[in-house]
Residue, then its C-alpha position, 0 to 999 in steps of 0.5 A: x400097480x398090476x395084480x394078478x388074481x388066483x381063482x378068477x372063475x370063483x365068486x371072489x375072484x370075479x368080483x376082484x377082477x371088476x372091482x380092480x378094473x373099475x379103478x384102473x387098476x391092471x390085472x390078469x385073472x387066472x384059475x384052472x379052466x383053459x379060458x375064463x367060465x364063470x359069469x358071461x355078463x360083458x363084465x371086466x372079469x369076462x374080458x379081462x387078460x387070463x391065463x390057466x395055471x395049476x396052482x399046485x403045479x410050482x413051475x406053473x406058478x412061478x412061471x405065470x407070476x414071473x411073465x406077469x410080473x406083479x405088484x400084488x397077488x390075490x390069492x383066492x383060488x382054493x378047494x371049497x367042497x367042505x365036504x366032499x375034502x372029508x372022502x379018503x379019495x379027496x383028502x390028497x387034493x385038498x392038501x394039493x390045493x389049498x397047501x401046497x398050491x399056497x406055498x408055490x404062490x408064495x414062493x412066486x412072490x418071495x421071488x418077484x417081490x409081490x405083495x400076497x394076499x390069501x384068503x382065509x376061513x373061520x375054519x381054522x378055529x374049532x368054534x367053540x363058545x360064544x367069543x367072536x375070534x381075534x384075527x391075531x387068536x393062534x388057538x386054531x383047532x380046525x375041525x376039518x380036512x378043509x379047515x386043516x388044509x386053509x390053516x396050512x395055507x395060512x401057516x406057509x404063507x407065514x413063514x415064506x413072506x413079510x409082505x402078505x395079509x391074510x384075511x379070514x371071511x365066512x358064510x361067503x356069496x356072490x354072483x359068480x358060483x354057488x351059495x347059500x342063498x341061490x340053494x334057498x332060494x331054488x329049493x323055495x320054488x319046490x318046498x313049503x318048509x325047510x330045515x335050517x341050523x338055528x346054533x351056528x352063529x356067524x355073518x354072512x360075506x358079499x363078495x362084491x363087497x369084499x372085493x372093494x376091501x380087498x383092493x384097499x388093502x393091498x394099495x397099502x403096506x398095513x400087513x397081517x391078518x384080518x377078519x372080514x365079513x358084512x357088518x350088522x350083527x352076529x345070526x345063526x344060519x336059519x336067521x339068514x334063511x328067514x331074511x332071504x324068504x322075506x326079502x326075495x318075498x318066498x312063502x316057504x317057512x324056515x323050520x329051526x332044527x340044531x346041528x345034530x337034528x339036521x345030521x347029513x353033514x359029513x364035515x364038522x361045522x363051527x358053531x362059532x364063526x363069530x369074527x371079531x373085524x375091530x382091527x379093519x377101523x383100528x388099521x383105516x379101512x372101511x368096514x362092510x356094509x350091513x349084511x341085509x343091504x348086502x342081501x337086497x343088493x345081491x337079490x336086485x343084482x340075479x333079477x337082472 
């Protein structure tokens, strides 16, 4: 099998890259950047074969996928900034990007006969009540440029394929980029109490721990959407904040203020990320583990 990555300098497709690697499997990882930028640790995805494509750029693309000539695409390269997509300035881009730049993905595998996988948010839904999200739930609401944009991505890979899975993650970190838990922990070092939003209620993602889901999935043809985060329950963001101090030993105390007391954020946030991941066992894949392992495991992994 040969997979070809989209946004390999990103904290997924990183992990893909060393997870697809550690099986053997051939890949090529490519993003924007004009060579590979993202962590310089001797890893597969510092060496692995990479091209720089603009996924918004169709002839791009196609061309990229048909010299490579894959079996499967993940597709994790997308704008991010939730809100920065809401400047007037940014809303093209976005639309650019995480639409357009997924259709022209799409296309490319229609074409070349490749499997597709991209993926998804929890923001495609308007999170509202306590109900975890069914993966195959059509009630989307977004409440965001952002979430609007993911949703297009969603739809266009619907109409354009059969072979895809679609896979929605949330509160995502990992080694390579920026996340919630290094923006803690780097604010701990000059703050001795931090604002936190205690009625946002999710689970968070380690990508390394995605990334082995992910290649899983597209060694089988068990195609739709999916739900995927780290198991071990449903926390709000300031319970996640608490866990990070205790465990990376930080005495900074985590202050639990609602959404609207904490104000600043541009971008309306779902209350609910709550994703319901049954399909995974029902379709044989193995769930995520606990996500306080996730924690440890990822805290041992930047004292290296």
């Amino acid at each position: 099998m040969k997979v070809f990555v989209t946004g390999a300098c990103g904290q997924l497709g990183h992990d893909l890259i060393n997870e697809l690697s550690k099986r053997n499997i051939e890949c090529m990882g490519s993003d924007l950047a004009p060579s590979y930028n993202g962590v310089q640790d001797g890893s597969a995805a510092t060496s692995a074969p990479y091209v720089s494509v603009d996924i918004t750029d169709a002839d791009a693309v196609m061309k990229a996928i048909e010299d490579y000539a894959p079996d499967a695409v993940l597709h994790c390269a997308a704008w991010t900034a939730v809100d920065a997509a809401e400047d007037e300035d940014k809303k093209d881009i976005v639309e650019a990007v995480n639409v357009k730049g997924t259709a022209n993905i799409a296309d490319a595998c229609a074409k070349t006969g490749a499997k597709m996988l991209y993926l998804s948010t929890d923001y495609v839904f308007d999170g509202q009540g306590e109900t975890p999200w069914d993966p195959d739930c059509t009630d989307y609401a977004p409440l965001s440029v952002y979430g609007r944009s993911k949703l297009g991505g969603e739809l266009a890979v619907r109409e354009k394929l059969e072979k895809y899975f679609i896979v929605r993650i949330a509160w995502v970190f990992g080694l390579n980029g920026k996340n919630f838990i290094a923006t803690m922990l780097r604010l701990s070092e000059t703050h001795d109490e931090l604002s936190v939003v205690c009625d946002q209620i999710g689970t968070p993602t380690y990508t390394y721990d995605l990334s082995r889901l992910l290649v899983d999935m597209i060694l089988t043809d068990k195609y739709g959407t999916y739900h995927a985060t780290n198991e071990g329950g449903y926390i709000s963001w300031a319970d996640f904040a608490e866990a990070i101090m205790q465990e990376a030993g930080k005495k900074t105390v985590i202050k639990r203020v609602t959404t609207a007391e904490y104000g600043l954020s541009k971008a309306a946030r779902p209350f609910n990320s709550r994703l319901d991941k049954s399909k995974l066992v029902k379709n044989g894949f193995t769930p995520l583990p606990d996500w306080r392992d996730a924690l440890r495991r990822y805290l041992k992994e930047i004292e290296k």
